[in-house]
KOLMARKOL-650953 format. One record per residue (C-alpha): residue in three letters; x, z, y. Coordinates in steps of 0.02 Angstrom, whole numbers. Example, Ala and Ser with C-alpha at 12.3 -4.5 7.8 and 13.67 -1.06 7.14 Angstrom:
 residuo   east     up  north
     ALA    615    390   -225
     SER    684    357    -53
This chain:
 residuo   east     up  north
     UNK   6462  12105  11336
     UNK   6441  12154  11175
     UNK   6491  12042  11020
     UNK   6363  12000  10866
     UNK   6395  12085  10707
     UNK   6310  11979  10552
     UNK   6301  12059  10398
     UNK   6261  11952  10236
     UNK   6249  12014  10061
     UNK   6187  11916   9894
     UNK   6050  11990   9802
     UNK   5944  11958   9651
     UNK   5760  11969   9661
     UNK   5752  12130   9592
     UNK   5887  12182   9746
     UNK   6056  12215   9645
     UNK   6185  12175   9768
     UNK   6333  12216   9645
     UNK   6456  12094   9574
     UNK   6335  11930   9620
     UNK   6453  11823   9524
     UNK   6352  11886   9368
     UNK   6186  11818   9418
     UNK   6215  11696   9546
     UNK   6226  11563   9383
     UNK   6297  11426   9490
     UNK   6169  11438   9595
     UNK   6253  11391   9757
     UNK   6212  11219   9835
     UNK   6232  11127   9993
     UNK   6102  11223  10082
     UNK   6186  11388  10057
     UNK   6364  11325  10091
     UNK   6279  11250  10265
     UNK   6208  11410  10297
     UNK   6376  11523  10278
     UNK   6463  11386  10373
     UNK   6344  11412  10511
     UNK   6321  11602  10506
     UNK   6527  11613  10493
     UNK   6554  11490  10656
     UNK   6625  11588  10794
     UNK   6674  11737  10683
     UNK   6837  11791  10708
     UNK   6852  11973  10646
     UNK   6766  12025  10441
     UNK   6763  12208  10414
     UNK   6742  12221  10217
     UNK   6759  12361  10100
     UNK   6940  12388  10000
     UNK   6857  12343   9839
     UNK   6816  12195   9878
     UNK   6960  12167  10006
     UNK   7105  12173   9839
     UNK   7000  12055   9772
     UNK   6987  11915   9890
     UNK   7157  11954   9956
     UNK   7212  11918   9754
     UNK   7126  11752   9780
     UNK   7091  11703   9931
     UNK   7272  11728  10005
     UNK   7341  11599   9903
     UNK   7194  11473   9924
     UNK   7231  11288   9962
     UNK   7207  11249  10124
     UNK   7077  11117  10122
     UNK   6948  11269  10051
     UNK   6830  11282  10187
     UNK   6810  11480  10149
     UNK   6992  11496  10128
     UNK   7023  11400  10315
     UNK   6904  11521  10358
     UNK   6946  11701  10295
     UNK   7147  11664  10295
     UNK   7181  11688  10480
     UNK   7022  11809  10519
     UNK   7062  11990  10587
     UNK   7014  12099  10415
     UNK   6960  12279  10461
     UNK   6968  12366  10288
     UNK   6857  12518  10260
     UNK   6924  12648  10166
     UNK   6966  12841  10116
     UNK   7107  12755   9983
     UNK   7221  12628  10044
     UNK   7365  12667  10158
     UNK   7432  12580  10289
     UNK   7593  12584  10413
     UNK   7574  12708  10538
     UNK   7530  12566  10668
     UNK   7368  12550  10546
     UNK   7424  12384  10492
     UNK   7397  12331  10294
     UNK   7452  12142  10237
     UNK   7352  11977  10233
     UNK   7294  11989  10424
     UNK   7233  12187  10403
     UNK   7202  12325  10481
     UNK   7136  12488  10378
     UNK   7000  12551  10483
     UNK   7030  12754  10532
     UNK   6880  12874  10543
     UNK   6690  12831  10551
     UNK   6669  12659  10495
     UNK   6499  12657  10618
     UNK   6603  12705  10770
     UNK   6766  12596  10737
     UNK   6644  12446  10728
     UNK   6540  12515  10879
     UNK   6697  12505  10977
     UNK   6741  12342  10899
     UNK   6593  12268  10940
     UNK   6639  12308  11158
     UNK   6808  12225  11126
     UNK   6880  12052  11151
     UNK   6846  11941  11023
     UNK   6731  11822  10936
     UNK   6587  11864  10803
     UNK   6607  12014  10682
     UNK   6552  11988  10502
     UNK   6504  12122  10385
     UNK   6552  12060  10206
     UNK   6542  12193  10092
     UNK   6556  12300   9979
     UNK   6378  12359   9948
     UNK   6392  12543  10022
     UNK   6499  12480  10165
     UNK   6343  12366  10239
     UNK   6207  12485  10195
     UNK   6313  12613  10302
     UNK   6361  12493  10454
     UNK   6182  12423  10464
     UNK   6078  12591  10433
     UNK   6230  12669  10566
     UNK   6144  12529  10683
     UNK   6309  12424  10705
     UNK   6223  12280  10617
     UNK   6136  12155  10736
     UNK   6072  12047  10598
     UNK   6066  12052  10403
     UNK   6070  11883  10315
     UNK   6027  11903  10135
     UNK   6032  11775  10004
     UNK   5911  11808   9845
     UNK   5944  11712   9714
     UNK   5786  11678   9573
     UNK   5884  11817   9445
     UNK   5844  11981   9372
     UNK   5990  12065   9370
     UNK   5943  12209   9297
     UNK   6075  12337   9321
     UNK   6201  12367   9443
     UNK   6205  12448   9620
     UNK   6077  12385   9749
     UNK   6091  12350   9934
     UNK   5951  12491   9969
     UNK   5940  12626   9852
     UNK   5819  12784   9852
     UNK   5915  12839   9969
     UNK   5868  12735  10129
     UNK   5721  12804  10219
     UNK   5607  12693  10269
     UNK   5663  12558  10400
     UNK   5565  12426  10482
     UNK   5655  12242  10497
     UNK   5604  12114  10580
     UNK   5632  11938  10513
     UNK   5738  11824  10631
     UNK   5756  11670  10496
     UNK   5689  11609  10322
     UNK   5712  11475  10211
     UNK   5687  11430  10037
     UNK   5835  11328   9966
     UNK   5810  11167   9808
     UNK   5916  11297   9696
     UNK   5751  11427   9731
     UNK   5880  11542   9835
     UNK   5796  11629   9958
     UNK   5893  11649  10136
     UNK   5829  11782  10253
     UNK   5890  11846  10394
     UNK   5833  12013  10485
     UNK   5866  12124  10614
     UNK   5808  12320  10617
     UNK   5649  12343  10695
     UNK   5656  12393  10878
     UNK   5479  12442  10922
């Protein structure tokens, strides 16, 4: 049996995926916090990229505990991608860790055929456009907010070829987010 890997990114409408903090504008209501809640139950292991992994470990690590992402991201398995960081020679880094060694596609490929609850895929940018055109993503939840971001690095670049999805879910939020979520098309 094989566990579900969800991938979710924010984007702005004209599909920057970088630093969403910048056009996101407050922008995040009870819809969207329902959403995550729902697309995060059962997840029990987050690969995420080692940008974005200092971060939230600067934050998040020292959250209170009532924070319903902190409850949630605190005590999760963390498989860190990247060719940077180094870790004990067991592989283990601090705040729950684990640097992942080799191919990101085929450490979460083997991942996916181990024990454990749901995998999500939180970032950053290159690490889920790699894991979901690698086709270790089952399904790609994106959030587009009503903001032109202008600048800044987007989910798919000019370097994707061109790749069928299939949309699994839609809906349109009161704060004019957009929540999609997709799944590669198998056809």
């Amino acid at each position: 049996m094989s566990r579900t890997v969800l991938a979710h990114q924010f984007s702005s409408l004209d599909g920057v995926a970088q630093s969403p903090h910048l056009f996101q504008f407050g922008a995040f209501g009870a819809e969207e916090g329902a959403a995550m809640e729902t697309a995060l139950a059962g997840v029990t292991d987050v690969v995420i990229g080692r940008v974005l992994w200092e971060e939230w470990k600067a934050f998040w690590s020292s959250a209170d505990a009532d924070d319903p992402f902190g409850a949630f991201i605190n005590p999760a398995r963390k498989h860190v991608v990247s060719s940077t960081l180094e870790a004990g020679p067991d592989g283990e880094l601090d705040w729950n860790s684990t640097l992942v060694g080799g191919d990101p596609v085929e450490y979460v490929r083997a991942l996916k055929e181990s024990d454990g609850g749901g995998i999500n895929v939180v970032g950053g940018v290159r690490t889920v456009r790699s894991l979901f055109l690698g086709g270790v993503v089952d399904r790609l939840m994106v959030t587009i907010h009503p903001a032109l971001a202008g600048a800044g690095e987007r989910l798919f670049d000019d370097s994707v070829p061109v790749t069928r999805l299939r949309l699994l879910e839609g809906a349109v939020t009161p704060a004019g987010n957009a929540l999609m979520t997709y799944a590669r098309y198998e056809g």
